[in-house]
C-alpha positions as CSV (number, residue, x, y, z in Angstrom):
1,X,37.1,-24.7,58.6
2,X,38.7,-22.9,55.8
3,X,39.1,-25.9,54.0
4,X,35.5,-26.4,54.0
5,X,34.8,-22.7,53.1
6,X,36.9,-22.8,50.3
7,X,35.8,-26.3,48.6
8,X,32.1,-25.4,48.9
9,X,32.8,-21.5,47.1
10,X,34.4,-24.0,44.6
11,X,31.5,-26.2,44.1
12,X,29.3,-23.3,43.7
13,X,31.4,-21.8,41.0
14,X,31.7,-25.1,39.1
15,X,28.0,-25.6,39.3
16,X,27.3,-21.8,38.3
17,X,29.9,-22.3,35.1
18,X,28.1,-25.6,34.0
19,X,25.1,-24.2,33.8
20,X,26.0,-21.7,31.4
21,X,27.9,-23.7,29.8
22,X,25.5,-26.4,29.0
23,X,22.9,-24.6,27.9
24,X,20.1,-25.4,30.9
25,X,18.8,-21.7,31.5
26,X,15.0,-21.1,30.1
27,X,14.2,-18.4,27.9
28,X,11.8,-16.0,29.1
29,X,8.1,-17.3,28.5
30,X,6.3,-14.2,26.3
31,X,2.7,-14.7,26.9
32,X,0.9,-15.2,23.2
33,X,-2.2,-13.4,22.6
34,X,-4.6,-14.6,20.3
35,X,-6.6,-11.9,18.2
36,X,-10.1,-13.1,16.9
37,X,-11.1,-12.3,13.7
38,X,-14.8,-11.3,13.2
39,X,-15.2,-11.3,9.3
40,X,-19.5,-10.6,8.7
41,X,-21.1,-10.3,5.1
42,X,-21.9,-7.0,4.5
43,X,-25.4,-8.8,3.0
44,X,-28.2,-8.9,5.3
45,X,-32.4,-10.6,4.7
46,X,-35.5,-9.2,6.0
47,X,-39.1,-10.6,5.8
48,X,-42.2,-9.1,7.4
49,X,-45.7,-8.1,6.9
50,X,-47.0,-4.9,5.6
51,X,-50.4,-2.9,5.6
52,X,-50.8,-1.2,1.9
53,X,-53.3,1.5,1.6
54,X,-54.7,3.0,-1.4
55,X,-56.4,6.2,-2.0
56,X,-57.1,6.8,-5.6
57,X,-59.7,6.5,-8.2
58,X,-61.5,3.5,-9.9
59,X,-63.0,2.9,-13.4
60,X,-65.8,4.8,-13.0
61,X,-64.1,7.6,-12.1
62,X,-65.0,8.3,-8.1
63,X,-62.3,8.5,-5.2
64,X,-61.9,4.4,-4.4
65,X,-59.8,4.0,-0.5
66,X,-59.0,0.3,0.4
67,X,-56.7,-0.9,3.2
68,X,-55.1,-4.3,2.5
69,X,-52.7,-6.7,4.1
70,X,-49.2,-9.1,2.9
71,X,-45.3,-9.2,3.0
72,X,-42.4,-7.9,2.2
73,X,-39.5,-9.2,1.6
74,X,-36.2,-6.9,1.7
75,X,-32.3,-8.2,0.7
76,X,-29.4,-5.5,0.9
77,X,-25.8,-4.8,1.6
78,X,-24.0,-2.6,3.9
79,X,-20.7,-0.5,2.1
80,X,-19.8,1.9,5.2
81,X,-21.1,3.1,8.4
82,X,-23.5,5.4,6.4
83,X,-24.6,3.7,3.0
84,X,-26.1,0.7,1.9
85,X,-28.5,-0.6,-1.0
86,X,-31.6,-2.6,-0.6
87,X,-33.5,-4.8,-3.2
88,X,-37.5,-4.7,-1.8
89,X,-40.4,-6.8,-2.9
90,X,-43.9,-6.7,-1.2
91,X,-47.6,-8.2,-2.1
92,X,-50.8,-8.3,-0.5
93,X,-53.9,-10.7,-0.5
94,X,-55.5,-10.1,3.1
95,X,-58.9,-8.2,3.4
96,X,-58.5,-6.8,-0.4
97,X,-61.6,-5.2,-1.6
98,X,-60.7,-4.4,-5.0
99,X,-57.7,-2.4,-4.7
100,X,-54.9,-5.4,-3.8
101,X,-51.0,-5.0,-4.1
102,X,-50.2,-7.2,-6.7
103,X,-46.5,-6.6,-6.5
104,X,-44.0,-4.1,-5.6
105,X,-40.4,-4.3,-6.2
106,X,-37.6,-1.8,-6.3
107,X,-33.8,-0.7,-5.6
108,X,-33.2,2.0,-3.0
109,X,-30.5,3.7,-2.4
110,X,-30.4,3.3,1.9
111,X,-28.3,6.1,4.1
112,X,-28.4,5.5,7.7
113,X,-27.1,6.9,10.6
114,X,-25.9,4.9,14.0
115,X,-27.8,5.9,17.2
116,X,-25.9,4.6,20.2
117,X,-24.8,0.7,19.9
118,X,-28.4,-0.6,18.6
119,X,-30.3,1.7,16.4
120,X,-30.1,2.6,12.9
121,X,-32.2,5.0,11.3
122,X,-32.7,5.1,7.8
123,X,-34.1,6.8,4.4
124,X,-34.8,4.9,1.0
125,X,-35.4,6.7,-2.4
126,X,-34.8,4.9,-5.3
127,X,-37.1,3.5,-8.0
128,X,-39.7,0.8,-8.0
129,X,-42.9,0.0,-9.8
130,X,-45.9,-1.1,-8.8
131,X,-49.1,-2.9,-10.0
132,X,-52.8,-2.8,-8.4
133,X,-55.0,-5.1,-9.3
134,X,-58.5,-6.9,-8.8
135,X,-61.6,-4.1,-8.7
136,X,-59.2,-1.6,-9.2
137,X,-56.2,-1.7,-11.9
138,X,-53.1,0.2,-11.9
139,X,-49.4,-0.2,-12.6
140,X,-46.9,2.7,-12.7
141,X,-43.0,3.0,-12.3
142,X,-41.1,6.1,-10.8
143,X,-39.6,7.5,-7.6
144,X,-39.8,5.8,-4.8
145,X,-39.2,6.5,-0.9
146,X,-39.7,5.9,2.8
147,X,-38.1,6.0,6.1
148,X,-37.5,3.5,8.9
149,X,-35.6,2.2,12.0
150,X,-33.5,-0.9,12.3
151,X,-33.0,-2.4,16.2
152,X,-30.1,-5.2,17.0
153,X,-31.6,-7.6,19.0
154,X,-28.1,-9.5,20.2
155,X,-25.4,-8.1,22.5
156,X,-22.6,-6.2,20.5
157,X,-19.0,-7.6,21.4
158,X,-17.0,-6.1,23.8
159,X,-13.7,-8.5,23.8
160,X,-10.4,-6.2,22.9
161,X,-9.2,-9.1,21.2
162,X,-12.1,-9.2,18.3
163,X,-11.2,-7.5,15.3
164,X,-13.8,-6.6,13.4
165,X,-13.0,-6.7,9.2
166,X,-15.1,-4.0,9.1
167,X,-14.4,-0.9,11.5
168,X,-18.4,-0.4,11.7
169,X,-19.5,-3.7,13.0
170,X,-20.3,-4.2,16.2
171,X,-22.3,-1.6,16.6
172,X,-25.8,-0.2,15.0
173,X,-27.3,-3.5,14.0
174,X,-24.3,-4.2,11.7
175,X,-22.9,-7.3,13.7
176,X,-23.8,-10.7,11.9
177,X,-27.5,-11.9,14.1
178,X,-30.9,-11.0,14.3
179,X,-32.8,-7.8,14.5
180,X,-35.8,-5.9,14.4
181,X,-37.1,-3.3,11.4
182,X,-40.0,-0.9,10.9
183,X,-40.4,1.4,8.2
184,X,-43.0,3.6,6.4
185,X,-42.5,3.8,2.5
186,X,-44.7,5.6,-0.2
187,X,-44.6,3.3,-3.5
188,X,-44.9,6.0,-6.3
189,X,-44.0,9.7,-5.9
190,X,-45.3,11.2,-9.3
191,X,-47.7,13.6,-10.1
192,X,-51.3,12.5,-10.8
193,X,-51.0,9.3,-9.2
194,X,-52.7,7.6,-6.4
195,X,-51.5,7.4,-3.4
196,X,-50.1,4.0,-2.1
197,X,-48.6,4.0,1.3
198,X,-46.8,1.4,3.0
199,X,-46.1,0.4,6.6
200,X,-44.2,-2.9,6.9
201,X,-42.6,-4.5,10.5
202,X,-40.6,-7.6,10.5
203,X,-37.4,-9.3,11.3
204,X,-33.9,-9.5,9.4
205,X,-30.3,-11.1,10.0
206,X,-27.5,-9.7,9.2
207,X,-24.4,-12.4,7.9
């Protein structure tokens, strides 16, 4: 009996010794996490259509008012949670009775501020310069200005593991998908001239 003791206590010990010995013990798996990079543009594209109106004077001299209808088109960038540019360019054609946007275009400066996870509100002023034609013809250059609100229409990310390149995507319609935008903007601010409002609704995608 204490043979048999003793040979197996040896057969364990042998066995226990070869195994460290040749080498057949496992590391420790580490589990490997994989981090997602989310790199968007900081560009984003807009088109839409826009109701112009005009209250101003014609050639012969009496108070002229005309409503007309078009599009806009809108291209801008993104540099921080708070401050972007935007290049805008608009015309109309629809129901003109003498008082038509010919064209519009200007660069706006465009601060904005983040409300909750799908809102941005925003301010342009910046200079543009537009042109009026058909019955009625006008074309100034100046200060420029308006307001509006952006809404993301696609779920913002909620994975840990996404890294954004940019701290303020994912939030505020800053992510790269489509959205929503409405905005008011008056086309000249300068004394002595007519006024020409614009509203404009359309769509956008951020990259």
């Amino acid at each position: 009996m204490k043979k048999t003791i003793l040979i197996s206590m040896a057969s364990l010990a042998i066995a226990t010794t070869q195994s460290f010995a040749g080498g057949t013990i496992l590391p420790p798996v580490i589990p490997v996490t994989t981090e997602q990079q989310n790199n968007p543009s900081p560009l984003y594209i807009g088109v839409g259509i826009n109701r112009v109106f005009f209250d101003g004077w014609c050639q012969c001299g009496d108070v002229y008012e005309d409503y007309t209808y078009g599009a806009l088109i809108r291209v801008g960038s993104d540099f921080n949670p708070y401050f972007g540019v935007e290049l805008r360019m608009a015309t109309t054609w629809i129901e003109e009775e003498g008082a038509k946007l010919k064209s519009h275009i200007g660069l706006y400066a465009k601060p904005q501020l983040h409300i909750g996870e799908d809102i941005n509100v925003y301010g342009l002023i910046g200079y543009g310069k537009t042109e009026i034609g058909d019955t009625i013809n006008y074309s100034e250059s100046g200060l420029s200005w308006g307001v509006g609100l952006e809404f993301d229409l696609f779920e913002d990310e909620k994975d840990e593991n996404i890294h954004y390149d940019r701290e303020f995507d994912g939030m505020g319609e800053q992510e790269e998908g489509w959205g929503l935008f409405v905005d008011y903007q008056k086309l000249i601010e300068k004394d002595g001239a007519p006024d020409i409002h614009m509203i404009s609704i359309g769509i956008t995608y951020d990259f």
